[in-house]
C-alpha positions as CSV (number, residue, x, y, z in Angstrom):
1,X,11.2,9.9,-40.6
2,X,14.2,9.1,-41.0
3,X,15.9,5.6,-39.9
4,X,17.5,7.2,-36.4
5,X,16.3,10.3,-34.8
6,X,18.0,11.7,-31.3
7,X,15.6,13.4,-29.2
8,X,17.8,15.9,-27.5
9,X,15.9,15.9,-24.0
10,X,15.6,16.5,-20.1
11,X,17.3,18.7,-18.0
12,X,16.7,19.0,-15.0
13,X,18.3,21.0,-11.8
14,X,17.6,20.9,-8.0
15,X,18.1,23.8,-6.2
16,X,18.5,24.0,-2.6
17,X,15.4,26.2,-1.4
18,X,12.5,26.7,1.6
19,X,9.2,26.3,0.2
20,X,5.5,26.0,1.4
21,X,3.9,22.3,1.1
22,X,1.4,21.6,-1.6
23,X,-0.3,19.1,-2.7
24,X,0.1,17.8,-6.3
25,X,-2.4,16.0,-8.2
26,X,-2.9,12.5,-7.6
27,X,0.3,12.2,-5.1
28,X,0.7,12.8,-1.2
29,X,1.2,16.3,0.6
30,X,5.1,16.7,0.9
31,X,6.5,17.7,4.2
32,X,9.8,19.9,5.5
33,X,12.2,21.4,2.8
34,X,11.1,21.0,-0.7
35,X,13.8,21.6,-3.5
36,X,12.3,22.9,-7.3
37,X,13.2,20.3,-9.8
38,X,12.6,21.1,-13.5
39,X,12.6,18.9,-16.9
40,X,12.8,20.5,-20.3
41,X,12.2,17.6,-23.1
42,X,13.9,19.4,-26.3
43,X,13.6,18.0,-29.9
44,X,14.6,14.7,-32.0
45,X,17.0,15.4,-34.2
46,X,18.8,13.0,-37.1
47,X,22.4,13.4,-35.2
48,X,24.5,12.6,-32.3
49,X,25.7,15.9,-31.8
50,X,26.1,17.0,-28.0
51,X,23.3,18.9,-26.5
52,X,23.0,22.5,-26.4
53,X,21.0,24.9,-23.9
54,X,19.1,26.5,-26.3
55,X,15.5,25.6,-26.6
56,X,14.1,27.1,-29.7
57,X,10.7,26.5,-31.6
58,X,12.1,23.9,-34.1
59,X,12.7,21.8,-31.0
60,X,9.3,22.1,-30.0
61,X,7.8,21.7,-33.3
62,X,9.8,17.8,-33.7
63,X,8.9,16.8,-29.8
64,X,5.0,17.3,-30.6
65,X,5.5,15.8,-34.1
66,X,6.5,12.7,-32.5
67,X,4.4,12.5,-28.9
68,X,1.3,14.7,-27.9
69,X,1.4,13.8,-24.2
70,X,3.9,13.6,-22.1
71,X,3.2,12.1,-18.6
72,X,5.4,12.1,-15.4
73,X,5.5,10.5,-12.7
74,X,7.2,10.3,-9.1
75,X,6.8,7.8,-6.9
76,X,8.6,6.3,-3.1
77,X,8.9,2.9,-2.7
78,X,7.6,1.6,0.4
79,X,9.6,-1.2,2.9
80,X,7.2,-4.2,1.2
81,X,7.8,-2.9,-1.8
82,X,4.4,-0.8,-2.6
83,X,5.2,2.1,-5.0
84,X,3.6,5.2,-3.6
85,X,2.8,8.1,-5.7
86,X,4.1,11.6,-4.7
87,X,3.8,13.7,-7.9
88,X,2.5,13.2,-11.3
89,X,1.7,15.7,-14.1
90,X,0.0,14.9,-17.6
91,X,1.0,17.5,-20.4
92,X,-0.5,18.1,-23.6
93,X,1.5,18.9,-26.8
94,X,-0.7,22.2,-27.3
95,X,-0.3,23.3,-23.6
96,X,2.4,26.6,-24.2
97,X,4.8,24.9,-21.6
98,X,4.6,21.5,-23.3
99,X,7.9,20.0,-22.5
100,X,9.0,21.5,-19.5
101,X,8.2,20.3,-16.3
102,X,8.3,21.9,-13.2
103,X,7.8,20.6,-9.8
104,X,9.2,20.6,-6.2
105,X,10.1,17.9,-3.9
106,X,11.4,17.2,-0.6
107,X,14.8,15.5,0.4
108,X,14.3,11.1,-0.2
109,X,14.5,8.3,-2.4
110,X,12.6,8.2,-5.7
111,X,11.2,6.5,-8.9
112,X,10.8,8.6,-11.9
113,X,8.9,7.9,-14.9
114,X,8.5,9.4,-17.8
115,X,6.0,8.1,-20.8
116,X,5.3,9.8,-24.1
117,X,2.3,8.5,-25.6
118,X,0.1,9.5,-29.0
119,X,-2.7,9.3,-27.4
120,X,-4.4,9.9,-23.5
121,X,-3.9,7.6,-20.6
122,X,-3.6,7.2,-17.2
123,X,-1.8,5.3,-14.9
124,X,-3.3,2.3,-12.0
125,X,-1.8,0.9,-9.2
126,X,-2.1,-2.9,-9.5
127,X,-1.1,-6.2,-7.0
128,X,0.5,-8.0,-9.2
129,X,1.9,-12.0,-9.1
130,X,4.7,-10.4,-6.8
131,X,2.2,-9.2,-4.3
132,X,3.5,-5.9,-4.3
133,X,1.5,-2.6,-5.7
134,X,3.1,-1.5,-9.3
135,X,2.0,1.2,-11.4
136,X,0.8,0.6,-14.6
137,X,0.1,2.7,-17.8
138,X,-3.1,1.8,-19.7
139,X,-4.2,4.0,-22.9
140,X,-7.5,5.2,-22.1
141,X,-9.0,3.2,-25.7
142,X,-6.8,0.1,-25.1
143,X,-5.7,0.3,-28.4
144,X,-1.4,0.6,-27.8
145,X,0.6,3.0,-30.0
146,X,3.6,4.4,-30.7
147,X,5.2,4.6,-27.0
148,X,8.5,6.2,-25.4
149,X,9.6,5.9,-21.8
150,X,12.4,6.5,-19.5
151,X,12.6,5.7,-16.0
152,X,15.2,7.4,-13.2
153,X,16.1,6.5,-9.7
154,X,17.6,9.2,-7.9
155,X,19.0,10.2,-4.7
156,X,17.2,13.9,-4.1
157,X,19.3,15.8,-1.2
158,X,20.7,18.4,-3.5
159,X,22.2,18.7,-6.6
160,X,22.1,15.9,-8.8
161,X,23.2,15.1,-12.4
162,X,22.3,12.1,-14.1
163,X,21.5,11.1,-17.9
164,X,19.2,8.8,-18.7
165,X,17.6,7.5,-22.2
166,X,14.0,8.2,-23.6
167,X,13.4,4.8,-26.0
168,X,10.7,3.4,-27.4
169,X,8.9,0.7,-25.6
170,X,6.4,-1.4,-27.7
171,X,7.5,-4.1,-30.4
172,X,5.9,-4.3,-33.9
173,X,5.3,-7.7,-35.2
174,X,4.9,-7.9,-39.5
175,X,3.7,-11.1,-41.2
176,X,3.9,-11.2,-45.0
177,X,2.0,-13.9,-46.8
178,X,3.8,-15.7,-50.0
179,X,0.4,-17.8,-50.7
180,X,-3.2,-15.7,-52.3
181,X,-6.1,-16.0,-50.4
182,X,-9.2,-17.7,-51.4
183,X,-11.6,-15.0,-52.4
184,X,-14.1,-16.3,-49.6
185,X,-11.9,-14.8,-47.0
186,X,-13.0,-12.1,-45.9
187,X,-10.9,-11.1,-42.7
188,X,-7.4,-11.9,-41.9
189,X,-6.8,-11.6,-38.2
190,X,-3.4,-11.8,-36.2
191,X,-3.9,-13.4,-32.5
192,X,-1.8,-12.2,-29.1
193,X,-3.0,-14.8,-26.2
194,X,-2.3,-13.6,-22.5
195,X,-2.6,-10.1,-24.1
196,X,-0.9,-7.3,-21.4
197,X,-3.1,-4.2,-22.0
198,X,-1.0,-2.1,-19.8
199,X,2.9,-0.7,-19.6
200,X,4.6,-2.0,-16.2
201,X,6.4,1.7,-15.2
202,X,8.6,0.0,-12.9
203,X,10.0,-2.2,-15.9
204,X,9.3,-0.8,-19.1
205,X,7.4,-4.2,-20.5
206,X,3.8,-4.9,-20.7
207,X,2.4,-6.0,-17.0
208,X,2.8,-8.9,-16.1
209,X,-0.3,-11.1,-14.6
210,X,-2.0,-9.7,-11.2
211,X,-1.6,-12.0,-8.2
212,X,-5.4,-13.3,-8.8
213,X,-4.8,-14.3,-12.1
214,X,-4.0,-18.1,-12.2
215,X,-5.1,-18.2,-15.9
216,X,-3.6,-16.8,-19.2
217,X,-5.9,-13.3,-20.1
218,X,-7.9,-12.9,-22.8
219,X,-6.4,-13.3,-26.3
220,X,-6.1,-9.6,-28.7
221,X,-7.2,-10.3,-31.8
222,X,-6.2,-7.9,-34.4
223,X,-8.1,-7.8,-37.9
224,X,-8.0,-6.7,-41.2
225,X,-11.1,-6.5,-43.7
226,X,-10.3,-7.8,-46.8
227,X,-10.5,-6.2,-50.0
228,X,-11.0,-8.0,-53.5
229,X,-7.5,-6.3,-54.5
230,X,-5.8,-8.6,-51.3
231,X,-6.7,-12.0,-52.7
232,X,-5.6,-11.1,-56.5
233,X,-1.7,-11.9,-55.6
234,X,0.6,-13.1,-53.0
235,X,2.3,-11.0,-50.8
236,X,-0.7,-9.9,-48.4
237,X,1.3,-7.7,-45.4
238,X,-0.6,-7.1,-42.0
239,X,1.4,-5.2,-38.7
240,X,0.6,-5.0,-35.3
241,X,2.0,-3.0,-32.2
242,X,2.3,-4.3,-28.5
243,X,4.0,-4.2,-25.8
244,X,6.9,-6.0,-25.1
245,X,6.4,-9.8,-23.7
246,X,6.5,-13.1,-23.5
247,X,3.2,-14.1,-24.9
248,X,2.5,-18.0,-24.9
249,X,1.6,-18.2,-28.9
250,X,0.5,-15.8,-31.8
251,X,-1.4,-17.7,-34.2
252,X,-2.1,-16.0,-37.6
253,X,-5.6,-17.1,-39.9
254,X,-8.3,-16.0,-42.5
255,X,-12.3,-16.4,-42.4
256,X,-14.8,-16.1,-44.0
257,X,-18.2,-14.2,-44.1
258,X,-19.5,-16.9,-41.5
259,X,-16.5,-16.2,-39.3
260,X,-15.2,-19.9,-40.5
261,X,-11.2,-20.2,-40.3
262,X,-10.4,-21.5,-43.1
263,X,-6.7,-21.7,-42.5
264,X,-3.9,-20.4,-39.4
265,X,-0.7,-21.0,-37.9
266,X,0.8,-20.4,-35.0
267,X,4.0,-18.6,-35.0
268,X,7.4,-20.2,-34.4
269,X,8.2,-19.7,-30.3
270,X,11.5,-18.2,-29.8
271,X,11.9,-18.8,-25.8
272,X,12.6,-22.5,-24.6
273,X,10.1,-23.2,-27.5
274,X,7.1,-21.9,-25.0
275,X,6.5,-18.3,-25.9
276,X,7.7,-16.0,-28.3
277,X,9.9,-13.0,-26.6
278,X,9.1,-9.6,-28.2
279,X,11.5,-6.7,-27.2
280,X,11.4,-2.9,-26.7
281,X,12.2,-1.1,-30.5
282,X,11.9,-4.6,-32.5
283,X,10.7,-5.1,-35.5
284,X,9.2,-9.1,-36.0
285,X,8.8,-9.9,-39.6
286,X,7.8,-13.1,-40.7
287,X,7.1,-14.8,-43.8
288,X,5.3,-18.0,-45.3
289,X,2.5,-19.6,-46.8
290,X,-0.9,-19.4,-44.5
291,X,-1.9,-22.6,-46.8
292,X,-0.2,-25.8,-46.4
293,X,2.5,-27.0,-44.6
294,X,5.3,-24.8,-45.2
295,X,6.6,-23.1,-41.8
296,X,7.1,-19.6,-41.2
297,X,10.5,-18.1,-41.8
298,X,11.3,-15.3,-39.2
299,X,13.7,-12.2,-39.3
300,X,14.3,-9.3,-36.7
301,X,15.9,-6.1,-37.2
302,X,15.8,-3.1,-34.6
303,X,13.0,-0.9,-35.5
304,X,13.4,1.9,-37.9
305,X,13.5,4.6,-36.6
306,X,15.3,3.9,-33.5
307,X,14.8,6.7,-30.9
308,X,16.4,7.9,-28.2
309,X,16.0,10.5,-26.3
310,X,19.2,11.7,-24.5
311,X,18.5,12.8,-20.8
312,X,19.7,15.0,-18.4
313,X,18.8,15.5,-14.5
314,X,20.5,17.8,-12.4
């Protein structure tokens, strides 16, 4: 792919008309006079050219390349702050409408969310330290990939135009080794502690502790097998994807057969020296011997390819 794609995306109109109430899945029977509201998600593209109206199969072809679901979500907020849910609909990238979204709603306030994942998910309501009710996006495998979202708060009493931007929401973190590994290693493994397994809607950053959680979560520990080809040179590479957070330390080691460590580190913290920040679209590469006492050298770059998606409701 190349290093930035625009994925030309969501218009949407409200119309002024009388319909019947229904009820949508997973959301609350609206009331009174309901206006249709539609969303077409078009295609990524390697330009900023301005956005056309014509929807064609190449366009379709590049949004299911990227994502194959596409969720959305509408919610009202309530007065202590509760997020209620009013509509939501899941798509599938071989569904023939995948892309457009149709849907009707009634005259208020609300929170829209859009998510484009790689694989299914769902979304929970949780309590979290705040005390209010959020909704959070969990992959249904709680393994975290390759994520866009976009969120939209809108006024709904007629007409309304507003763009908005699809981006990519996880971080990718990249350690290179400049030492060989002892051939007893057999694993290398890449540590996350107070892992967030879900996506915050409401903020776009992995979920922050639940009100009843006093303690740091469990830690994610990714790891890589070794081969005998990994410990013949330096330069051993190893990436993980997450969501964006402040996560108390990332330590990096090797073990062996007998799940002995024989060597880690713990990553340089790059906020107030407590945690280490990751951000939406970052790339995190770091670099250093896993031996000894040399520190870790640390770059960042945004992620290639940085993706947009250019939004449109009316």
């Amino acid at each position: 792919m190349k290093s930035k794609l625009l994925l030309l995306a969501i218009l949407a109109t409200f119309f002024v008309s009388c319909q019947k109430a229904s009820i949508d899945e997973g959301g609350s029977t609206p009331v009174g006079k309901l206006y249709p509201v539609g969303f077409n998600v078009w295609e990524f593209r390697d330009t900023a050219s301005v956005v056309t109206n014509s929807v064609s199969t190449k366009s379709i072809n590049a949004l299911k390349d990227q994502i194959d679901y596409l969720q959305y979500y509408v919610f009202k907020k309530e007065t202590s702050g509760n997020y209620v849910l009013v509509k939501q609909q899941i798509q599938k990238s071989t569904d023939v409408n995948f892309g457009t979204i149709t849907d009707s709603l009634p005259a208020n306030h609300y929170y829209v969310y859009f998510v484009g994942c790689q694989a299914p998910g769902h979304m929970e309501m949780k309590t979290k330290a705040t005390g209010v009710a959020l909704p959070i996006f969990y992959y249904n495998d709680n393994v975290i990939y390759d994520t866009f979202y976009a969120a939209a708060e809108i006024d709904l009493n007629g007409t309304l135009t507003k763009t908005i931007l699809l981006s990519r929401v996880v971080a990718k973190v990249q350690v290179k080794l400049d030492d060989i590994l002892p051939q007893e290693a057999t694993a290398f493994r890449m540590s996350f502690t107070d892992y967030p397994l879900g996506l915050d809607m409401t903020t776009g950053i992995g979920e922050l502790r639940a009100q009843s959680e006093t303690a740091l979560r469990s830690t994610k520990i990714f790891q890589l097998l070794l081969s005998s080809a990994d410990k013949v040179s330096s330069g051993l590479t190893y990436s993980a994807l997450v969501w964006a957070y402040d996560y108390p330390s990332i330590t990096i080691g090797c073990i062996n057969a007998k799940s002995v460590v024989l060597a880690s580190k713990v990553l340089p913290k790059n906020r107030f020296g407590l945690y280490i920040r990751l951000e939406n679209n970052m790339q995190y590469n770091y670099s250093g011997a896993l031996f000894g006492t040399q520190s870790f050298g640390i770059s960042t770059n945004a992620w290639s390819p940085e993706i947009n998606a250019r939004a449109n409701i009316k």
